[in-house]
C-alpha positions as CSV (number, residue, x, y, z in Angstrom):
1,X,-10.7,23.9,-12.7
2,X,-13.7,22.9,-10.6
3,X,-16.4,20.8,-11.3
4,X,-18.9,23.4,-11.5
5,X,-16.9,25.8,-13.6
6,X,-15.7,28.7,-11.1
7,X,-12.6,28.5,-12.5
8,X,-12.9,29.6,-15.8
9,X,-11.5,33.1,-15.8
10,X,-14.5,34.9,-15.5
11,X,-15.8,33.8,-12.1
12,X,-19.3,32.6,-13.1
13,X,-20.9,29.2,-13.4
14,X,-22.5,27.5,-16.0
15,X,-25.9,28.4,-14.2
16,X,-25.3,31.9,-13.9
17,X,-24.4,32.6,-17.3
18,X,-27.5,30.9,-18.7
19,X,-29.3,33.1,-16.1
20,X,-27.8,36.3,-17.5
21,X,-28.3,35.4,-21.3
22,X,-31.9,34.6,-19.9
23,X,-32.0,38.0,-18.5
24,X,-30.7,39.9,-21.6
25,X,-33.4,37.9,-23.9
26,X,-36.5,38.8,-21.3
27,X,-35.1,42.4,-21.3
28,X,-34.6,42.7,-25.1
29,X,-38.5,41.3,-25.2
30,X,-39.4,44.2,-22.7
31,X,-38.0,46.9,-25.0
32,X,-39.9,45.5,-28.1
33,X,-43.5,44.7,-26.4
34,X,-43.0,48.6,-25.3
35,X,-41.9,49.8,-28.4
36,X,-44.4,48.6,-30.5
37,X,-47.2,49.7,-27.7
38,X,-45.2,53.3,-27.8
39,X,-46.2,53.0,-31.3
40,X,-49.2,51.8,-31.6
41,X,-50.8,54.3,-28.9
42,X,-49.1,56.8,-31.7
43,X,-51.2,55.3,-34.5
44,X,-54.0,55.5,-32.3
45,X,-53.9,59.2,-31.9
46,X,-53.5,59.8,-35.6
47,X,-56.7,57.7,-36.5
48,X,-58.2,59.8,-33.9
49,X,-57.0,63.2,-34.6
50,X,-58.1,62.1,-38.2
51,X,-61.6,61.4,-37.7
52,X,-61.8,64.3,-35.6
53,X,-60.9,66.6,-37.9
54,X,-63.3,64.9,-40.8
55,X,-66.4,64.7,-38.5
56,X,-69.4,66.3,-40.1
């Protein structure tokens, strides 16, 4: 095994693999922000489509 960790079965350092989980938690984030955006834009409409349909 080398000092940097190549050799651990799976090819990748100790570096790399905290770049990845990095990765997967700024993607996860991505999908949320645009969820709850998606969402909210949906909750816009409603209100809208509400108080267009009440308007004296």
């Amino acid at each position: 095994m080398t000092a940097d960790g190549a050799a651990d079965g799976g090819g990748t350092t100790d570096g790399e693999r905290r770049r990845l989980e990095l990765e997967k938690k700024r993607e996860r984030y991505v999908w949320l922000y645009l969820g709850y955006f998606l969402f909210g834009i949906h909750i816009v409409a409603f209100v809208m489509i509400y108080a267009v349909k009440h308007a004296k």
